[in-house]
N, C-alpha and C positions, 0 to 999 in steps of 0.2 A: 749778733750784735757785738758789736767793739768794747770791751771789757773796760774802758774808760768812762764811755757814755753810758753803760750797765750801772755801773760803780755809781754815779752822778742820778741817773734814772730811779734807781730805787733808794736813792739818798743816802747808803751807807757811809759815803763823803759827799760832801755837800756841794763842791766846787769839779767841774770834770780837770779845769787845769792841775788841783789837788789830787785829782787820780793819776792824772800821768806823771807827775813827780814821782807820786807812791808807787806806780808802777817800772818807772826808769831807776827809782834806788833799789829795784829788787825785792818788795814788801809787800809785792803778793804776787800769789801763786796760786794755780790751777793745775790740779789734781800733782801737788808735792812740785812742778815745774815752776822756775819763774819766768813770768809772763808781760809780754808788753804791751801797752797801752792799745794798741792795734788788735792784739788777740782777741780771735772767736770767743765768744760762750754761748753756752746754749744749756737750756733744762737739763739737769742732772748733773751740771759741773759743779766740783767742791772747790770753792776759793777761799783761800789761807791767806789773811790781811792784817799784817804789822803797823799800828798808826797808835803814835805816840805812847808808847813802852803797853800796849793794849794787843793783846793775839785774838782776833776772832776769825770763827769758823760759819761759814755757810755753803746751803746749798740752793745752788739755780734751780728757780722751779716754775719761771716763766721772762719772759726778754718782754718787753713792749718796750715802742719806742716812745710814749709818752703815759706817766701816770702821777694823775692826783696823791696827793699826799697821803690819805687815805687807805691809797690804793699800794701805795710803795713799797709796804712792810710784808704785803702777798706775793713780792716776788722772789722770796728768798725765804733760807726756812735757818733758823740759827740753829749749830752742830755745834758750837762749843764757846762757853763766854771767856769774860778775860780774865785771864791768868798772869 
């Protein structure tokens, strides 16, 4: 899945156009790389996301391409809050 529509899917940002900004100024990364809006992810990747002076850590622990709200927070596993 497109690490844009990831971002958007599990609502860590809430807007996918909001991910590709964040992803074309460099403000997040997959496994310590930075990553563009097009990039793979897949279960077991760690993404490192800078939004608005906030560093959070997670890890991919499943891709759908659509989920309930509900459901959004199961796809990711938080590794480190902000700092």
């Amino acid at each position: 899945m497109r690490l844009d529509k990831f971002l958007k899917v599990s609502r860590i940002i809430k807007r996918r156009t909001v991910a590709n900004e964040a992803c074309d100024r460099g403000r997040v990364m997959i496994g310590g790389k930075v990553a563009k809006p097009s990039s793979e992810v897949k279960p077991g990747d760690e993404l490192d996301i800078l939004l608005g002076g906030t560093h959070v850590r997670v890890r991919v622990l499943s891709t759908q391409e659509h989920a309930l709200k509900a459901d959004a927070t199961g796809m990711y596993e938080m590794l480190g809050g902000a700092q």
